[in-house]
PDB file of N, CA, C and O in Angstrom:
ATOM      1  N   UNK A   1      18.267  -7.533 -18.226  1.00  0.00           N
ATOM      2  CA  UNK A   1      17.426  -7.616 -17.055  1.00  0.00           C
ATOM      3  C   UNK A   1      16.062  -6.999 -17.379  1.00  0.00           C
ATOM      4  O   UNK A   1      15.999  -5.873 -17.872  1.00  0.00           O
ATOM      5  N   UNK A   2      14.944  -7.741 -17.101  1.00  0.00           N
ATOM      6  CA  UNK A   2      13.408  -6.774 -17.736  1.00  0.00           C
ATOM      7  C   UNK A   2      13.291  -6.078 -16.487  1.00  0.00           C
ATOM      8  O   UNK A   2      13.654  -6.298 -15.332  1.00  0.00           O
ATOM      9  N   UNK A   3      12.455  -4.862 -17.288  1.00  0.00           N
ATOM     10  CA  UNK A   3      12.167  -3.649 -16.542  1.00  0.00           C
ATOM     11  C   UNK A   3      11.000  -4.278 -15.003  1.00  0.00           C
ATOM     12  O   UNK A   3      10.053  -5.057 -15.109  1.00  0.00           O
ATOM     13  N   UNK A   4      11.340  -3.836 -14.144  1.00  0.00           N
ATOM     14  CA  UNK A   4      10.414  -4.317 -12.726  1.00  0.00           C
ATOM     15  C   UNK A   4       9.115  -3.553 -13.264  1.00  0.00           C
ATOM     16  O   UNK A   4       9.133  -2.594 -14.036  1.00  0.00           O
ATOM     17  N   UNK A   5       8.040  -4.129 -12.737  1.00  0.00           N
ATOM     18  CA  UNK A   5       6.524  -3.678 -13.153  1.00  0.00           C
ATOM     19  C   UNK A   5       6.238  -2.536 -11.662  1.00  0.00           C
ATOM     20  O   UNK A   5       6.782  -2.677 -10.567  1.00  0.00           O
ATOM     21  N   UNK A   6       5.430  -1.650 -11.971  1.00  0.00           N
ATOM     22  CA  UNK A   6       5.391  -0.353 -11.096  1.00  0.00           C
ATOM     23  C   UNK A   6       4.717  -0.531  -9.914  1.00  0.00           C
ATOM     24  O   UNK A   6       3.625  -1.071 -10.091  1.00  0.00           O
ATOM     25  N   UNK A   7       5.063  -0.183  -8.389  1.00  0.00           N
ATOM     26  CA  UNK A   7       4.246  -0.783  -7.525  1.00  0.00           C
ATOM     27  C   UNK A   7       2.949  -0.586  -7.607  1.00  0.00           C
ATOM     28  O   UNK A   7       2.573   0.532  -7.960  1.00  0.00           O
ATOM     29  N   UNK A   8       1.884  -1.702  -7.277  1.00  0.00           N
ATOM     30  CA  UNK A   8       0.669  -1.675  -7.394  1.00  0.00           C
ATOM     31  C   UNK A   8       0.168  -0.838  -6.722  1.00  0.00           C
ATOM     32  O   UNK A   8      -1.039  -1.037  -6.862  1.00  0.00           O
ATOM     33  N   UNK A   9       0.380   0.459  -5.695  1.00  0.00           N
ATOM     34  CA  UNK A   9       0.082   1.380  -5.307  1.00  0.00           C
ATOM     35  C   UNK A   9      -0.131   2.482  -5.887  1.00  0.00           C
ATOM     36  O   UNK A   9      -0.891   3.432  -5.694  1.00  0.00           O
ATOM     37  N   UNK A  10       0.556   2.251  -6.541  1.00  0.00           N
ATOM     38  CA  UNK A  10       0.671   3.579  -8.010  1.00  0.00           C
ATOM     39  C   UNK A  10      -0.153   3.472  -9.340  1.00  0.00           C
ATOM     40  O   UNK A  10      -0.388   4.409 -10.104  1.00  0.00           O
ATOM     41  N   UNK A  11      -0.557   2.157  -9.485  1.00  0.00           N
ATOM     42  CA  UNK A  11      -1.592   1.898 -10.331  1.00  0.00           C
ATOM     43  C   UNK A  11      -2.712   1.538 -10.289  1.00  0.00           C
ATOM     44  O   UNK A  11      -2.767   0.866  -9.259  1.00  0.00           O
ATOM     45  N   UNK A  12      -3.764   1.544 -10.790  1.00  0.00           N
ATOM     46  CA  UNK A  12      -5.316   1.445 -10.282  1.00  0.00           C
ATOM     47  C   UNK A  12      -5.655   0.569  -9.936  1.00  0.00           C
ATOM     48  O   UNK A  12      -5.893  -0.359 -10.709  1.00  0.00           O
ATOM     49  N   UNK A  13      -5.876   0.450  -8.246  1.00  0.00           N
ATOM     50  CA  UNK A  13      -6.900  -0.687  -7.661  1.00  0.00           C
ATOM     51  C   UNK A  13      -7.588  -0.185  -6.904  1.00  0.00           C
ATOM     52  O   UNK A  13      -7.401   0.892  -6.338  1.00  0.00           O
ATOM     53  N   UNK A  14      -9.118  -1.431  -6.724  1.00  0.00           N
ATOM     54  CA  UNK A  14     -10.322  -0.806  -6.034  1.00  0.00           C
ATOM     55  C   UNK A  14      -9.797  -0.886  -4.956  1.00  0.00           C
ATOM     56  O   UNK A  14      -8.948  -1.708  -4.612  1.00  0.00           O
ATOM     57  N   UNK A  15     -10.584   0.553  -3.907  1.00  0.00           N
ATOM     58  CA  UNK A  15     -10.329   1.470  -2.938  1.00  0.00           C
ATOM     59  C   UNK A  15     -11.452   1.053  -1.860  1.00  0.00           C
ATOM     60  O   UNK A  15     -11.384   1.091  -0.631  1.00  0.00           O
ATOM     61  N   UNK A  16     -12.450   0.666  -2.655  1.00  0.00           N
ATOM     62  CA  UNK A  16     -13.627   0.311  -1.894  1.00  0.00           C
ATOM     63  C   UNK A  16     -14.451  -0.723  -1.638  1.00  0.00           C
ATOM     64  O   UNK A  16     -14.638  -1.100  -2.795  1.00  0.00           O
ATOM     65  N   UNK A  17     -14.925  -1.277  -1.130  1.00  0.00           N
ATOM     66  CA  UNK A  17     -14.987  -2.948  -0.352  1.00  0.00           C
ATOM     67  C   UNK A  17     -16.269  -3.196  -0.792  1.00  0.00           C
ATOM     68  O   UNK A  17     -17.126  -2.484  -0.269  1.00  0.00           O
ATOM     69  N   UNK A  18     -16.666  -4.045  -1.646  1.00  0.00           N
ATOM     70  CA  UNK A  18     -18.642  -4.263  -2.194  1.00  0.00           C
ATOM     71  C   UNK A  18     -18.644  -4.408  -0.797  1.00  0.00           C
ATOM     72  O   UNK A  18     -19.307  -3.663  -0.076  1.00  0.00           O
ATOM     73  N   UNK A  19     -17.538  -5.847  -0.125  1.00  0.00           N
ATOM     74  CA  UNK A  19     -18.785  -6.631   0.770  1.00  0.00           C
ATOM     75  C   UNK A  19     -18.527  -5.835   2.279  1.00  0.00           C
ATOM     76  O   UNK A  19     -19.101  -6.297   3.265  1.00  0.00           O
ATOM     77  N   UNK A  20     -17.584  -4.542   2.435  1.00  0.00           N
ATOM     78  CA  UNK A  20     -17.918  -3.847   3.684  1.00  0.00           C
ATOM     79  C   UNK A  20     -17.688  -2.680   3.253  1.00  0.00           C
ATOM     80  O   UNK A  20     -16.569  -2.341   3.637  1.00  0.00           O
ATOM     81  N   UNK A  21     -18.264  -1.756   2.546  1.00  0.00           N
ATOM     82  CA  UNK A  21     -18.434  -0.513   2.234  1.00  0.00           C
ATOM     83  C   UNK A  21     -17.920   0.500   3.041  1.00  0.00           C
ATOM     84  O   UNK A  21     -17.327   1.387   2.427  1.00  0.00           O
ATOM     85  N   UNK A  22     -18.003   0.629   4.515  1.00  0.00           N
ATOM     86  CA  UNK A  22     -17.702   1.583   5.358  1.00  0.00           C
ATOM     87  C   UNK A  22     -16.278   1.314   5.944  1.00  0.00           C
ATOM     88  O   UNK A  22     -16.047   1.958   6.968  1.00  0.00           O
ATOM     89  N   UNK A  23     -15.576   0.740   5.637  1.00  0.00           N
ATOM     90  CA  UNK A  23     -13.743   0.407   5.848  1.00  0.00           C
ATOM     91  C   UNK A  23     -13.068   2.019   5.441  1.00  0.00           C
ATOM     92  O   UNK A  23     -12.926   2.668   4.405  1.00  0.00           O
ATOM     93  N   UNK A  24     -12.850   2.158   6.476  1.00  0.00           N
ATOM     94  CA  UNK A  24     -12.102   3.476   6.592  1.00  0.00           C
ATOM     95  C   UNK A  24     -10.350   3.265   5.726  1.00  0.00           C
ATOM     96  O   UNK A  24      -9.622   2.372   6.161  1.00  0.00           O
ATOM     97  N   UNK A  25     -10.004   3.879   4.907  1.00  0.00           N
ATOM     98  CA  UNK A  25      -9.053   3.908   4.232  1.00  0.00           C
ATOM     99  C   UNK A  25      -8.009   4.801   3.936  1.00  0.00           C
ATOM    100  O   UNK A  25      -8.245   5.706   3.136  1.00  0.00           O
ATOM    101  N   UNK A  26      -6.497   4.667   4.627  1.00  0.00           N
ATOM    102  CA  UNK A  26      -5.528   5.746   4.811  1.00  0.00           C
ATOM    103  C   UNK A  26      -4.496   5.361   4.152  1.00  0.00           C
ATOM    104  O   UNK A  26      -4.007   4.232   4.197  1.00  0.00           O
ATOM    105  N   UNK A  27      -3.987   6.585   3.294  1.00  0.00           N
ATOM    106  CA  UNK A  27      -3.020   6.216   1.981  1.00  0.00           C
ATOM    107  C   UNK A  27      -1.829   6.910   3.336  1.00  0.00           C
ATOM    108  O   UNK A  27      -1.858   7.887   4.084  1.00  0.00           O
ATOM    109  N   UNK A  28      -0.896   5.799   3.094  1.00  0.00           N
ATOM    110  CA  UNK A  28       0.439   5.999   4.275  1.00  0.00           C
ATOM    111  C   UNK A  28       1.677   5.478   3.073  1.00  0.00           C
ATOM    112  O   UNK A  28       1.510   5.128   1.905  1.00  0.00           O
ATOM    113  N   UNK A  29       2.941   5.590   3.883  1.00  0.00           N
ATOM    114  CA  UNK A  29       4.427   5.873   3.131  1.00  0.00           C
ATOM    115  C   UNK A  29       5.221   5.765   4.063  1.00  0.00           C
ATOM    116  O   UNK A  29       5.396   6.740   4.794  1.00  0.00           O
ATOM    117  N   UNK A  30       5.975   4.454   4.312  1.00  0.00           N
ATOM    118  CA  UNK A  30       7.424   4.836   4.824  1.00  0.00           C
ATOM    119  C   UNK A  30       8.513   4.939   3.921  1.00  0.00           C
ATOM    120  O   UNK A  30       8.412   4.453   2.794  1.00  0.00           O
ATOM    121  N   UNK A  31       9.913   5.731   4.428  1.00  0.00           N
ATOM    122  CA  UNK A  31      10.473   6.076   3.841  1.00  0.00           C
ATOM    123  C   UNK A  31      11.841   5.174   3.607  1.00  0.00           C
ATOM    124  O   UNK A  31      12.151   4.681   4.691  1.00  0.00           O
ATOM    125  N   UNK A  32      12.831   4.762   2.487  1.00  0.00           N
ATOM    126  CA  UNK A  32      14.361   4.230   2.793  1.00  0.00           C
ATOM    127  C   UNK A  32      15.032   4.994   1.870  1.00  0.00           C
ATOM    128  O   UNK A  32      14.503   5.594   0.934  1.00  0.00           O
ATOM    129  N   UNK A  33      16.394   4.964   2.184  1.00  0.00           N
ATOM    130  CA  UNK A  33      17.150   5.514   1.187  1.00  0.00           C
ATOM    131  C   UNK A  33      17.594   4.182   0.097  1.00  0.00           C
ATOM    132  O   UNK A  33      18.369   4.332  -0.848  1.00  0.00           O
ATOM    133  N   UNK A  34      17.079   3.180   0.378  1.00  0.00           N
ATOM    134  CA  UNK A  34      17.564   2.520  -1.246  1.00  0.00           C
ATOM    135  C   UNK A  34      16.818   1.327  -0.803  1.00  0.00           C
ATOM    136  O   UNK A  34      16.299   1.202   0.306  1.00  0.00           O
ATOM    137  N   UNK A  35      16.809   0.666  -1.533  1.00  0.00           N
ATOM    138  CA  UNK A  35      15.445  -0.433  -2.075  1.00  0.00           C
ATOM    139  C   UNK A  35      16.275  -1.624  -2.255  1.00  0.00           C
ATOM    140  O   UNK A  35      16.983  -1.440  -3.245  1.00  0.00           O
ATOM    141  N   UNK A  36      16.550  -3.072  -1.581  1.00  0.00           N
ATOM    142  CA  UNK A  36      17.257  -3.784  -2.161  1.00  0.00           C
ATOM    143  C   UNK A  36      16.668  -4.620  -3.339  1.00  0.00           C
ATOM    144  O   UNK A  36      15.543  -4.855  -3.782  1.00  0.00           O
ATOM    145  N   UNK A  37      17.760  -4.907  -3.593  1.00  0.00           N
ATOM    146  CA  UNK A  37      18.113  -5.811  -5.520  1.00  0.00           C
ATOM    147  C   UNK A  37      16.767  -6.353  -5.508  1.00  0.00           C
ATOM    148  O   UNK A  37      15.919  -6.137  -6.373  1.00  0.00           O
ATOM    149  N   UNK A  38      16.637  -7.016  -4.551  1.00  0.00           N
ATOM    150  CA  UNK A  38      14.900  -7.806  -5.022  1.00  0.00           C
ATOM    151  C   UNK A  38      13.813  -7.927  -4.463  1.00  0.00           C
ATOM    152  O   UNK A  38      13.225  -8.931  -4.061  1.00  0.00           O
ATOM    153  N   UNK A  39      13.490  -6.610  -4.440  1.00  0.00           N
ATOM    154  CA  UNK A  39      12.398  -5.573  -4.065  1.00  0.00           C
ATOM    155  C   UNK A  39      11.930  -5.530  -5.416  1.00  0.00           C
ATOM    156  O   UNK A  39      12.444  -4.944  -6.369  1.00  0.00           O
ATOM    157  N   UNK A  40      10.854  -6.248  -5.377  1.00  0.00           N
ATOM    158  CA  UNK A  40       9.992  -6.454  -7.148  1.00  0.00           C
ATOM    159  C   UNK A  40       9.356  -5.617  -7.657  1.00  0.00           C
ATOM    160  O   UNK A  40       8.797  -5.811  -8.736  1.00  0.00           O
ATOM    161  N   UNK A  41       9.276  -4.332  -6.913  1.00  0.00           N
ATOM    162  CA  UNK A  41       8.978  -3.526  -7.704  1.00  0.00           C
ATOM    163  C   UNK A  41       9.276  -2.095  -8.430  1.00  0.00           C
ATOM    164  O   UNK A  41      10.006  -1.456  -7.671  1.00  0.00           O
ATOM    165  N   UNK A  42       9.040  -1.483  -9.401  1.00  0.00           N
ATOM    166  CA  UNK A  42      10.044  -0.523  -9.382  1.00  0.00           C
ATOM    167  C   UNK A  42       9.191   1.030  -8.530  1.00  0.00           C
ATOM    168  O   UNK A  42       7.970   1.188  -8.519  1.00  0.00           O
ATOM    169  N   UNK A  43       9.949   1.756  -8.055  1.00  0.00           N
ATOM    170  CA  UNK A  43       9.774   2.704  -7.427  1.00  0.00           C
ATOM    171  C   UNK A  43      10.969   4.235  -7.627  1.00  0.00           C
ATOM    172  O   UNK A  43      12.122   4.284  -7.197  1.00  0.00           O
ATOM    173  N   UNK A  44      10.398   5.090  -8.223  1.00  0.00           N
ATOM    174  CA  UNK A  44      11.028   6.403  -7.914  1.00  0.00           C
ATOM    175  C   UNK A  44      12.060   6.907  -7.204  1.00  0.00           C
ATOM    176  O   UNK A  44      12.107   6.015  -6.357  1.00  0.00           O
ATOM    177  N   UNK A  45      12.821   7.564  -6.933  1.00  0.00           N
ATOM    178  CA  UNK A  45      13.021   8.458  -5.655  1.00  0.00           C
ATOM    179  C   UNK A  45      11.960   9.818  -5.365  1.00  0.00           C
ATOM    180  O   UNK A  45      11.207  10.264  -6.231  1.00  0.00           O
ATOM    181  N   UNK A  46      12.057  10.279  -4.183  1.00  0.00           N
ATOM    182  CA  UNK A  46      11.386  11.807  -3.983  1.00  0.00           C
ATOM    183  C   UNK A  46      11.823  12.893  -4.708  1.00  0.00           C
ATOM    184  O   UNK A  46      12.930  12.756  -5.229  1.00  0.00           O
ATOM    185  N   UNK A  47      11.310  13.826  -4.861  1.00  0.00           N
ATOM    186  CA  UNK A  47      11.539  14.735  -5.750  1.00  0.00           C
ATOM    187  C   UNK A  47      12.628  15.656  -4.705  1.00  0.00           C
ATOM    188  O   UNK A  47      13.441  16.502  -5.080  1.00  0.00           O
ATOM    189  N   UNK A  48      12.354  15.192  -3.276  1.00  0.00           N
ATOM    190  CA  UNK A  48      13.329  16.053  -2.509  1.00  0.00           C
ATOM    191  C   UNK A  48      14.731  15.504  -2.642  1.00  0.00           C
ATOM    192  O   UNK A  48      15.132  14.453  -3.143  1.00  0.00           O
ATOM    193  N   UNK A  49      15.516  16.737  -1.917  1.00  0.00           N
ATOM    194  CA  UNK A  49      16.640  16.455  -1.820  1.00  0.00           C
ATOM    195  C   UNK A  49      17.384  15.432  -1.676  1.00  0.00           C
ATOM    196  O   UNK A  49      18.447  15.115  -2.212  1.00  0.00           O
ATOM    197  N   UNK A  50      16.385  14.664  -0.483  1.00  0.00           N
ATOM    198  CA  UNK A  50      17.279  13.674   0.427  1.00  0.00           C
ATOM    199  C   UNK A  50      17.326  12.551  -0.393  1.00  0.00           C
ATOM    200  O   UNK A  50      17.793  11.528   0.108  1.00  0.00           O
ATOM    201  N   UNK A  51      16.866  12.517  -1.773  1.00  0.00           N
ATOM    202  CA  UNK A  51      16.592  10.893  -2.478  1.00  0.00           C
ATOM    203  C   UNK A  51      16.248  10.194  -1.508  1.00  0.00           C
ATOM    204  O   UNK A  51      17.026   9.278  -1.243  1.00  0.00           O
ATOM    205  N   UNK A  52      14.973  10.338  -0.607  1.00  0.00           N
ATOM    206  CA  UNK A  52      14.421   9.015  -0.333  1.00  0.00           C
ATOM    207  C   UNK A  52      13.457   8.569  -1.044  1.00  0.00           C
ATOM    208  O   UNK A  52      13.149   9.219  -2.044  1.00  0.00           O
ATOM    209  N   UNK A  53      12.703   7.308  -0.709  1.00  0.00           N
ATOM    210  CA  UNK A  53      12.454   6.659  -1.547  1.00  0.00           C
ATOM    211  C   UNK A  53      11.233   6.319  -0.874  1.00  0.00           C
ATOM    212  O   UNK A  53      11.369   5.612   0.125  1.00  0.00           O
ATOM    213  N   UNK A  54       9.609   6.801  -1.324  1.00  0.00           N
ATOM    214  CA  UNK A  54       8.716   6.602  -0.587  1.00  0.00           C
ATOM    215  C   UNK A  54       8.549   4.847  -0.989  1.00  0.00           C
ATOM    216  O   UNK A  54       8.845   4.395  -2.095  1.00  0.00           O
ATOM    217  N   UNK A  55       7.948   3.910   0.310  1.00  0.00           N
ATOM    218  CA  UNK A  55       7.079   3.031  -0.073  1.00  0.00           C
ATOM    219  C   UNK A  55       5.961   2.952   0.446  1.00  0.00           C
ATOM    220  O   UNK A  55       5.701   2.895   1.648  1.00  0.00           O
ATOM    221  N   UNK A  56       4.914   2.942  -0.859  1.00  0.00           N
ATOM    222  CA  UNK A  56       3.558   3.159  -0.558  1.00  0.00           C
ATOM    223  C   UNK A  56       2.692   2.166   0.081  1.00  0.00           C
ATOM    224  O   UNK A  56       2.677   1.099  -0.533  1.00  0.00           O
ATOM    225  N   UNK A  57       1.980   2.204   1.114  1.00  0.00           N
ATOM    226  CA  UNK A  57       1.054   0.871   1.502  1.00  0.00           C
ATOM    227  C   UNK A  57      -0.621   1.982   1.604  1.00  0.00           C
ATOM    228  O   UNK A  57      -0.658   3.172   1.292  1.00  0.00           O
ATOM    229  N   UNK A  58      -2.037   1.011   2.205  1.00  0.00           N
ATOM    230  CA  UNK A  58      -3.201   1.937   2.442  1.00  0.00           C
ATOM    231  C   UNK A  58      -2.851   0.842   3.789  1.00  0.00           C
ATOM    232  O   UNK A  58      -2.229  -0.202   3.987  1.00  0.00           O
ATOM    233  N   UNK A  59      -3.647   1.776   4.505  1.00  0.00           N
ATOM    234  CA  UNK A  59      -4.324   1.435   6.121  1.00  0.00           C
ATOM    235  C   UNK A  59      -5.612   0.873   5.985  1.00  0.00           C
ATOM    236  O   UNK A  59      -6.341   1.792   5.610  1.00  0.00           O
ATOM    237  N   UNK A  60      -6.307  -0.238   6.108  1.00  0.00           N
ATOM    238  CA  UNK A  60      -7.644  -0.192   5.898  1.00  0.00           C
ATOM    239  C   UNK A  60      -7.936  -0.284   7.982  1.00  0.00           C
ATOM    240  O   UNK A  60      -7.292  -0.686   8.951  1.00  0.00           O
ATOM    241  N   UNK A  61      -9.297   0.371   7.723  1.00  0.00           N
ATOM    242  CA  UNK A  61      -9.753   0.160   9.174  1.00  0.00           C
ATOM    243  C   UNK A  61     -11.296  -0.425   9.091  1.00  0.00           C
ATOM    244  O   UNK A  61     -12.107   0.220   8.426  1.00  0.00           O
ATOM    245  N   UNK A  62     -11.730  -1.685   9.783  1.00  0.00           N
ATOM    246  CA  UNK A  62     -12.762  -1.849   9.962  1.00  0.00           C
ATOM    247  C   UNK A  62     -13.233  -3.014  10.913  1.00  0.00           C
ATOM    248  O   UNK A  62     -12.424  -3.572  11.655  1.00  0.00           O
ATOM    249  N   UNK A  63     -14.340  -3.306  10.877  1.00  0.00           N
ATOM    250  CA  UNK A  63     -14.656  -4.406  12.013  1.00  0.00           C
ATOM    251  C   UNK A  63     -15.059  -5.509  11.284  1.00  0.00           C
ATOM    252  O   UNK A  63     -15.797  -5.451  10.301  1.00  0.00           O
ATOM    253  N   UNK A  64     -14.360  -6.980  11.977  1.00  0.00           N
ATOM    254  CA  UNK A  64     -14.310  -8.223  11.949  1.00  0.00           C
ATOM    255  C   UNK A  64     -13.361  -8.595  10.481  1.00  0.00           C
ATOM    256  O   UNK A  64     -12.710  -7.644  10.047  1.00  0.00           O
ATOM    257  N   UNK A  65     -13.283  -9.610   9.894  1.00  0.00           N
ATOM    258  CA  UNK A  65     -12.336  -9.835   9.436  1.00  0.00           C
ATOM    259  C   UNK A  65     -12.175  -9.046   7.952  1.00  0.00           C
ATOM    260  O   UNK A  65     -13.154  -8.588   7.363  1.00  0.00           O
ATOM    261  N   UNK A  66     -10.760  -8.953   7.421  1.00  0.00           N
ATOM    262  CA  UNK A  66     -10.678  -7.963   6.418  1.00  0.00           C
ATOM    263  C   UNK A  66     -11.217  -8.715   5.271  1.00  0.00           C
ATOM    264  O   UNK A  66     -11.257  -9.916   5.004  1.00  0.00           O
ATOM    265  N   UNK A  67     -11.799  -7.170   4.409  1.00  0.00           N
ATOM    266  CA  UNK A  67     -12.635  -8.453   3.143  1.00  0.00           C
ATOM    267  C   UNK A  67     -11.669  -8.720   2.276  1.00  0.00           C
ATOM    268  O   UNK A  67     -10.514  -8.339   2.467  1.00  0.00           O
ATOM    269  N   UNK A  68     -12.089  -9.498   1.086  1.00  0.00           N
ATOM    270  CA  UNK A  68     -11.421 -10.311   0.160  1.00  0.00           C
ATOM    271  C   UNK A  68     -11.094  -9.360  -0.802  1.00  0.00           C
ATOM    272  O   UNK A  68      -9.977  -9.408  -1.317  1.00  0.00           O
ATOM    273  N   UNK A  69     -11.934  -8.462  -1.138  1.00  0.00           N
ATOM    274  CA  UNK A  69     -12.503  -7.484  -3.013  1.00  0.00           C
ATOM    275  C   UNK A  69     -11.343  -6.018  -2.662  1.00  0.00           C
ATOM    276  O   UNK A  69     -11.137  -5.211  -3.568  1.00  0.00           O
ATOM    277  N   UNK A  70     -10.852  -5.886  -1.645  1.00  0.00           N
ATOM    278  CA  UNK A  70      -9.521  -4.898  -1.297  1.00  0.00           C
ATOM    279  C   UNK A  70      -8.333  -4.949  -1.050  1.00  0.00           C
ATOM    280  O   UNK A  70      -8.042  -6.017  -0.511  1.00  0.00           O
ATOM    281  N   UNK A  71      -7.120  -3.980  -1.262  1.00  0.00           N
ATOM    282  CA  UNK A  71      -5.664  -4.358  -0.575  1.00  0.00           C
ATOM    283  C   UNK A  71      -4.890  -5.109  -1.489  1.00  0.00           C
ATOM    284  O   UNK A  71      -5.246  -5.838  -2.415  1.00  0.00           O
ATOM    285  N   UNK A  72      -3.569  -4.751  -0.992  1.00  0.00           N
ATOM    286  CA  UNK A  72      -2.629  -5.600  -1.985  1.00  0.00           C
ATOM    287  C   UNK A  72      -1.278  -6.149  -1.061  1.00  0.00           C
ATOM    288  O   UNK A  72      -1.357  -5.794   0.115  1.00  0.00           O
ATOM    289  N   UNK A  73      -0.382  -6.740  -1.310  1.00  0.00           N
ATOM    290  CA  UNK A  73       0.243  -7.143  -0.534  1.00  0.00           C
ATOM    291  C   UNK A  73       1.174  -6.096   0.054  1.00  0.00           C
ATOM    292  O   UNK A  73       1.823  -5.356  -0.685  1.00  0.00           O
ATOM    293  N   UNK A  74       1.264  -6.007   1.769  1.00  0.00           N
ATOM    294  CA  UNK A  74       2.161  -5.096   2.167  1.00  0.00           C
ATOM    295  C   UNK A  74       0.998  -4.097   2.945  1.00  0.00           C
ATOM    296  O   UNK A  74       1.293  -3.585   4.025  1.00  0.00           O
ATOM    297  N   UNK A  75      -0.285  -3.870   2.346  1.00  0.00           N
ATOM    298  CA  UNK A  75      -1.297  -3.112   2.959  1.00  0.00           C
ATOM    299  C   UNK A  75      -1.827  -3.623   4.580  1.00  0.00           C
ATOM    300  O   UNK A  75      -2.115  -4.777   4.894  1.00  0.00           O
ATOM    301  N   UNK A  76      -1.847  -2.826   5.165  1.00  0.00           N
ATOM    302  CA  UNK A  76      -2.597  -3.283   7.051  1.00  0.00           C
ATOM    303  C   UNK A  76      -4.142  -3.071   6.497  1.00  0.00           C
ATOM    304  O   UNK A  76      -4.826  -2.500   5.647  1.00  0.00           O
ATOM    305  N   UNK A  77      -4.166  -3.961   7.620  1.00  0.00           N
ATOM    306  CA  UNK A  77      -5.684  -4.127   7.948  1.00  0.00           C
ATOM    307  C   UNK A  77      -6.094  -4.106   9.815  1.00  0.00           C
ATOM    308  O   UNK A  77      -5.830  -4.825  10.779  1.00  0.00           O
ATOM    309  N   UNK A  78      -6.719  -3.079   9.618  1.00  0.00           N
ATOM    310  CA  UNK A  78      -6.574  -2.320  10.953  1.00  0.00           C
ATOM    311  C   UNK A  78      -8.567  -3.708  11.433  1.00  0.00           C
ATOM    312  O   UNK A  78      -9.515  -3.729  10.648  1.00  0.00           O
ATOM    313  N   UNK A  79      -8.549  -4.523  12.740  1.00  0.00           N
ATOM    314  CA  UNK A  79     -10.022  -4.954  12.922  1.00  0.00           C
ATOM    315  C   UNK A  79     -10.491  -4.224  14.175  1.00  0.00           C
ATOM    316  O   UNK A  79      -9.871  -4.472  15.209  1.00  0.00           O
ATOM    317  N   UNK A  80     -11.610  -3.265  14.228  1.00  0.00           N
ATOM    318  CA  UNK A  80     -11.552  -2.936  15.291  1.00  0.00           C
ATOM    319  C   UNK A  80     -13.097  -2.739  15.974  1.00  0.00           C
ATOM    320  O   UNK A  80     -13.747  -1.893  16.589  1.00  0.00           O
ATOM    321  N   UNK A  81     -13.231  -4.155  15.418  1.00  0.00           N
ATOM    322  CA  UNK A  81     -14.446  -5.087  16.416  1.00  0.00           C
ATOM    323  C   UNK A  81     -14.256  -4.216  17.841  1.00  0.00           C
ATOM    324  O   UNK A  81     -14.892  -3.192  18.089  1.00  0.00           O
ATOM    325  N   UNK A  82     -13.382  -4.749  18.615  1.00  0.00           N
ATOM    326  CA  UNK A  82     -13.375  -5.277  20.332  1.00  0.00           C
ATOM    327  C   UNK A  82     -13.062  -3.659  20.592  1.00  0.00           C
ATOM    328  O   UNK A  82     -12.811  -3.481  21.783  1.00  0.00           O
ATOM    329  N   UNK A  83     -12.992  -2.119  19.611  1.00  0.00           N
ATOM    330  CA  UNK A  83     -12.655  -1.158  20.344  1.00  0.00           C
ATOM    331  C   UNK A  83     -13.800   0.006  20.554  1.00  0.00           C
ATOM    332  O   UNK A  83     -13.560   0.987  21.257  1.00  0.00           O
TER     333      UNK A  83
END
């Protein structure tokens, strides 16, 4: 079976938007105790006790539609034009 490639959260991608610069950006984590079979990527457990198992996403926040040059799959995109 080949080794799963490491979630793209954990490895370097741009953080910051050429074409909307001011997109507010929040590194978030929910938690499971186990990951099923084909969940493509590989992931850790916590160093705590409970072996859970963070999964990493970012929050982006900004107004009108989310840009193209950020985010990866699984990441929100917060639009908050109308607030």
């Amino acid at each position: 079976m080949a080794a799963k490639p490491h979630h793209p959260h954990i490895t370097a991608s741009p953080l910051i938007s050429v074409q909307q610069p001011h997109i507010v950006r929040h590194y978030r984590a929910f938690h499971v105790r186990e990951l099923p079979e084909d969940y493509p990527y590989h992931l850790e457990p916590s160093s705590e006790p409970s072996t859970k198992i963070d999964v990493p996403y970012y929050e982006f926040r900004g107004k009108g539609s989310p840009p193209t040059d950020i985010g990866k799959l699984g990441d929100l995109y917060l639009d908050l034009a109308d607030v």
